[in-house]
TORLUM-456466 format. One line per 8 residues: number of its first residue (from 1); for each residue x, y, z of C-alpha. Coordinates in pm, 1 decimal, m for minus. Each point is the difference from the previous one (the first is absolute). Last residue first. Layout:
! TORLUM-456466
NUM> X:Y:Z  ...
***
This chain:
! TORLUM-456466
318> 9042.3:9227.8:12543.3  m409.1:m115.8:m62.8  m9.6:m260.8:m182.3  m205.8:m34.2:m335.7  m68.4:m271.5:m255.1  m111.2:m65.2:m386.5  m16.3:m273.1:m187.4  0.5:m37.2:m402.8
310> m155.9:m303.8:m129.6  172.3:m284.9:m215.8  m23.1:m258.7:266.1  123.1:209.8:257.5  232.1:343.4:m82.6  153.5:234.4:212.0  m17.1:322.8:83.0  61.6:154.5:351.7
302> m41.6:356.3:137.5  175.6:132.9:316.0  m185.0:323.7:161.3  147.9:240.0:171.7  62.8:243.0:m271.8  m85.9:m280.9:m337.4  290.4:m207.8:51.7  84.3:m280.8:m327.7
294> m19.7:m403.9:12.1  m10.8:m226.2:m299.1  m100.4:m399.6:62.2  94.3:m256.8:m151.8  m247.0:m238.4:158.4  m331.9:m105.4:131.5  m185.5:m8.3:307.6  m22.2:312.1:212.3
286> 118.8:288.9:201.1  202.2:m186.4:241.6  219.2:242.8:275.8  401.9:m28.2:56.7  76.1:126.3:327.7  142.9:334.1:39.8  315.8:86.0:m9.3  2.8:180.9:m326.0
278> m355.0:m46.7:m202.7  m59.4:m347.3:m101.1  m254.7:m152.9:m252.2  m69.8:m404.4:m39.6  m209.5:m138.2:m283.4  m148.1:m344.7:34.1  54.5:m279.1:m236.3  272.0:m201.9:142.7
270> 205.3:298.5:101.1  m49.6:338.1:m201.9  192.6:325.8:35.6  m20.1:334.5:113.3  261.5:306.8:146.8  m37.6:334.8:74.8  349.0:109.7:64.9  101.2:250.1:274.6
262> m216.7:238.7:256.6  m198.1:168.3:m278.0  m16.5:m280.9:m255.0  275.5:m8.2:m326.5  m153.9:m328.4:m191.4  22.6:m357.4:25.8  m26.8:m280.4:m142.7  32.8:m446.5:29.6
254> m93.4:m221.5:m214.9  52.3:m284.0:203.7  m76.8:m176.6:383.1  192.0:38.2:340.8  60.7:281.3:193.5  219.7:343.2:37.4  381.5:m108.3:56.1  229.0:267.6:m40.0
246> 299.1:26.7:m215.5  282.0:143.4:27.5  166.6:368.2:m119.8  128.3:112.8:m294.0  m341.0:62.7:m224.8  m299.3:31.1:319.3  m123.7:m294.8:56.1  m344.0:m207.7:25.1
238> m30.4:m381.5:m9.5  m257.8:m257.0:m73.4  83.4:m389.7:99.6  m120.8:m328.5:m202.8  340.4:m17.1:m188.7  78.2:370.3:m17.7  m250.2:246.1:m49.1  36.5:381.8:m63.4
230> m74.0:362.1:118.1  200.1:293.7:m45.7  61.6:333.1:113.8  172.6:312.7:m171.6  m11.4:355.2:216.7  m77.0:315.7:m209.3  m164.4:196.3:306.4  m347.9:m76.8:m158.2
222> 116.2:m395.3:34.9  31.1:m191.9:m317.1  m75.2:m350.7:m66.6  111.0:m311.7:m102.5  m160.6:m310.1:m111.9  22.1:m424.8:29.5  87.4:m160.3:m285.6  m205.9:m335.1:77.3
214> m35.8:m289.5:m358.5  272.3:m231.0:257.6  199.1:m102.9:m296.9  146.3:m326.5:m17.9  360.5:m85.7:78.5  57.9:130.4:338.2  241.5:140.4:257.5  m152.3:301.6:203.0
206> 252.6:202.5:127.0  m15.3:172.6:361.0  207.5:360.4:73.4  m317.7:193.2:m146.1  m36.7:202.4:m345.2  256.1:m72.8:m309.0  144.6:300.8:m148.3  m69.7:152.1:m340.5
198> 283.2:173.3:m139.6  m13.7:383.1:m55.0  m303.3:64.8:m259.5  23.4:286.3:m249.7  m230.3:249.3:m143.6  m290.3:m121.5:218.2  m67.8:337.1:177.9  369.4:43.3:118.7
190> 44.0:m159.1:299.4  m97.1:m376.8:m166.7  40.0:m307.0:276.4  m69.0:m341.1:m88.9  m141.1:m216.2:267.2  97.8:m386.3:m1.1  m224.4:m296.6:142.5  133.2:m331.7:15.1
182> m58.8:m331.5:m204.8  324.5:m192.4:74.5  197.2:m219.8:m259.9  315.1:236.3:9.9  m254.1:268.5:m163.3  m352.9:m21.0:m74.6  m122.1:364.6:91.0  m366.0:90.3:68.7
174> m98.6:356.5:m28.2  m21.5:331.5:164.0  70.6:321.0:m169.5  72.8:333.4:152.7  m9.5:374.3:m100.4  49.3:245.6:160.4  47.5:388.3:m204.7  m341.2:101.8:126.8
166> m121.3:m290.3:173.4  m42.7:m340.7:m182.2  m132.4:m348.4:140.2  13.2:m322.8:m226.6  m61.0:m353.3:m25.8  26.0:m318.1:m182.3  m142.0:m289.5:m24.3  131.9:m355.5:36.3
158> m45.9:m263.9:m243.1  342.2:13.7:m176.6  274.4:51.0:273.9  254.6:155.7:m203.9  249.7:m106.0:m241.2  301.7:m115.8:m167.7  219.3:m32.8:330.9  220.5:370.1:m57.5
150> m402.4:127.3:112.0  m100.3:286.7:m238.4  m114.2:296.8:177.7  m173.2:358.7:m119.1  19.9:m73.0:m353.7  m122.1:344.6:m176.0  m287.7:71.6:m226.8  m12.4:297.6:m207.0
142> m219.9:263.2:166.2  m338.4:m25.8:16.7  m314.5:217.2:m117.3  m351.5:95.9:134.7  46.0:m131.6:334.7  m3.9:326.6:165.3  230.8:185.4:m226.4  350.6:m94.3:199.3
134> m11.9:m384.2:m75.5  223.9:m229.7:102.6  137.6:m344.0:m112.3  98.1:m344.8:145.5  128.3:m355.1:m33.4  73.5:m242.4:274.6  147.3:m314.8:m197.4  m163.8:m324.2:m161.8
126> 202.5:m202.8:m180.4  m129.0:m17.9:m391.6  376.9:174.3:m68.8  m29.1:319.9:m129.0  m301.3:61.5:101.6  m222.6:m169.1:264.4  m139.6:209.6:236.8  m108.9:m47.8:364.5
118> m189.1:380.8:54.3  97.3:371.4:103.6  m189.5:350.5:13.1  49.0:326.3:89.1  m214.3:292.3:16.3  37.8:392.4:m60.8  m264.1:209.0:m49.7  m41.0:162.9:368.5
110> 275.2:m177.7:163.5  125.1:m406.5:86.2  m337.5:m203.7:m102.2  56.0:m315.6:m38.2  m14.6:m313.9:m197.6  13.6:m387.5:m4.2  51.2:m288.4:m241.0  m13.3:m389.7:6.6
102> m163.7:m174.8:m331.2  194.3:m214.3:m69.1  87.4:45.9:m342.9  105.1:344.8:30.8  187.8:m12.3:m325.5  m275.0:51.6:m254.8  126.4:313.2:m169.9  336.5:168.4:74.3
94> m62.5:363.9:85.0  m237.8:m124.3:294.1  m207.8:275.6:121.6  m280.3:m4.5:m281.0  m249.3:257.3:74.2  m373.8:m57.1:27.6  m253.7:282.9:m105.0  m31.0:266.7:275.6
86> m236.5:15.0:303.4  m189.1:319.8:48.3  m111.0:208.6:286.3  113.1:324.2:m131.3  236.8:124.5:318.1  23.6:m400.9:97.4  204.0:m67.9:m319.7  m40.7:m380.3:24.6
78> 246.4:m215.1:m152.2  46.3:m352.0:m143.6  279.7:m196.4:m42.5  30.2:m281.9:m214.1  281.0:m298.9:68.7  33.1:m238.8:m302.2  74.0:m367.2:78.3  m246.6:m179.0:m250.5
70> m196.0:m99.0:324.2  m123.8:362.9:19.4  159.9:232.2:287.4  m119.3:294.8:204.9  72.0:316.7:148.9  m228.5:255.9:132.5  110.2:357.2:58.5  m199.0:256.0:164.8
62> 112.0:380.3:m21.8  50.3:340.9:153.6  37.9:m31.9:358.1  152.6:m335.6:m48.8  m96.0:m343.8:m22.5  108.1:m351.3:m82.0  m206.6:m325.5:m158.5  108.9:m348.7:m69.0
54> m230.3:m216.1:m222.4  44.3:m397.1:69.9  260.3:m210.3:49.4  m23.1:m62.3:342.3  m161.7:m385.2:m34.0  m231.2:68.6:m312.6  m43.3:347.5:m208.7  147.9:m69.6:m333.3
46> m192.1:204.1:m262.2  m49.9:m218.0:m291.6  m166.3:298.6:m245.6  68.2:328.3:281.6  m351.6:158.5:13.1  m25.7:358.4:150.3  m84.0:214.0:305.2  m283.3:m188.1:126.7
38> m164.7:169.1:221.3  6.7:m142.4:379.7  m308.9:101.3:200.4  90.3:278.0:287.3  220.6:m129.0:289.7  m23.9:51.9:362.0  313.0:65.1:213.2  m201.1:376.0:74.2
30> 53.7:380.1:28.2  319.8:11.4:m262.3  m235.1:m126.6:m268.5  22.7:m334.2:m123.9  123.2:m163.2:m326.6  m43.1:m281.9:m246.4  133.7:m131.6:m317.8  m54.0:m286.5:m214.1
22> 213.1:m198.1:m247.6  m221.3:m226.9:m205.0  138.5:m260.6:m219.6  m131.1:m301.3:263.9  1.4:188.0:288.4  291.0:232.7:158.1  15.1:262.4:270.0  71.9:362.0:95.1
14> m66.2:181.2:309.5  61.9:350.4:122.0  6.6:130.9:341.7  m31.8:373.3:96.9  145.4:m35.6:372.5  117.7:364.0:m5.3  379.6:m96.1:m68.9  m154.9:m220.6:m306.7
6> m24.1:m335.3:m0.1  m2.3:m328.8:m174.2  m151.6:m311.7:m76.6  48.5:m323.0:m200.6  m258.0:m285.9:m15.0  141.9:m339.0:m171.8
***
């Protein structure tokens, strides 16, 4: 699976994985076109299938890729953009091989400091929403902290996680198996990712179910600091806002979304073509394929996704 972000002026930045390989790409601010990927190192077993792949975040001063091997190790890797370089990889779990499945996301919050949470499996083998932070650009982590352990044994275990950061924000999205229902919580950190307050479940519906859906959904950050969300429920996607209801957006899976200039930017898949929706207006196909990534380059809206192991690309105008 694709993943792409932005920069305020529309810089995008790419990162994807194949076979061992995790690759890297960027644009200028001029153009949504992207240079060749370079590889920017081989991770032995790298899981990269069905949203597992490498995660990437940005900030004025560095790149940081994230990615797992099937042992259960998270690496990160960073790119000081004033020299250009990428540095070695970086264990972020402090307990080694617990992130068995695979699920893990990252983001940038302020100049060198990112955040990062995954399903881990210490203590216990259940999987929880772990995280750390880093204040060097990626270079080192702090001691790993357990952002939410569900009082039912665990949480949903195929479902990825996400994350958005701003300045002292910081919010995680995942899964929750609780009471026999498979809803989505937000955790809430005010304080740069020191502490978390309780995570609380998004949307007024509940979703009861004994399997696991493998679709987490994401959650994004506005430029004025405002937290929105995107999710499926049975065969329906949602956005909210935390605290308030729902809102029915279309049918299909994988849903995501980031901050767009009149509201969320929003794309999914539905039986194998990818959908992308910009506020009120109508949803708009950019292609076959699925999983797809989404990011705003000024008024353009750029799509990743991936179909039968390529990497597409799409624009709309916004």
């Amino acid at each position: 699976m694709p993943v792409v972000v932005a920069e305020p002026n529309g810089k995008l930045h790419l990162t994807f994985g194949q076979d061992s390989a995790i690759y890297y790409a960027t644009t200028s601010s001029k153009t949504a076109s992207f240079g060749t990927p370079t590889v920017v190192a081989v991770l032995p077993n790298l899981v990269a299938g069905a949203k597992r792949g490498p995660q990437i975040a940005v900030t004025a001063q560095y790149v940081v890729i994230s990615a797992v091997n099937r042992a259960g190790d998270l690496f990160a890797y960073s790119l000081d953009r004033a020299t250009g370089r990428w540095s070695s990889a970086v264990r972020m779990n402090d307990v080694p091989q617990i992130a068995k499945e695979g699920f893990q996301a990252v983001a940038g919050a302020s100049r060198g400091v990112f955040h990062a949470a995954w399903l881990d499996l210490r203590d216990d083998k259940k999987n929880k929403i772990v995280g750390t932070t880093s204040r060097d650009g990626g270079r080192t982590w702090s001691t790993n902290q357990v952002i939410y352990r569900s009082p039912d044994g665990t949480v949903c275990e195929c479902c990825r996680v996400s994350m958005a950061a701003k300045n002292n924000n910081v919010y995680v999205q995942f899964r929750n198996w609780l009471d026999g229902s498979r809803n989505l919580y937000l955790a809430h950190s005010t304080d740069g990712g020191k502490t978390y307050a309780p995570a609380q479940k998004l949307g007024t519906g509940t979703w009861p179910l004994k399997a696991c859906p493998m679709d987490g959904g994401a959650v994004a950050v506005s430029a004025a600091g405002q937290p929105f969300t995107a999710w499926r429920r049975e065969n329906t996607l949602y956005t909210c806002q935390p605290g308030e209801p729902e809102q029915a957006i279309a049918t299909g899976r994988n849903i995501t979304l980031t901050a767009g200039p009149t509201g969320p930017l929003l794309a999914w898949d539905d039986a194998g073509t990818v959908w992308v929706k910009s506020g009120t207006k109508p949803a708009v196909s950019v292609g076959k394929g699925h999983m797809p990534s989404v990011a705003v380059a000024g008024k353009t809206a750029v799509c990743v996704w991936e179909l039968d192991g390529k990497v597409m690309t799409g624009t709309l105008g916004l």
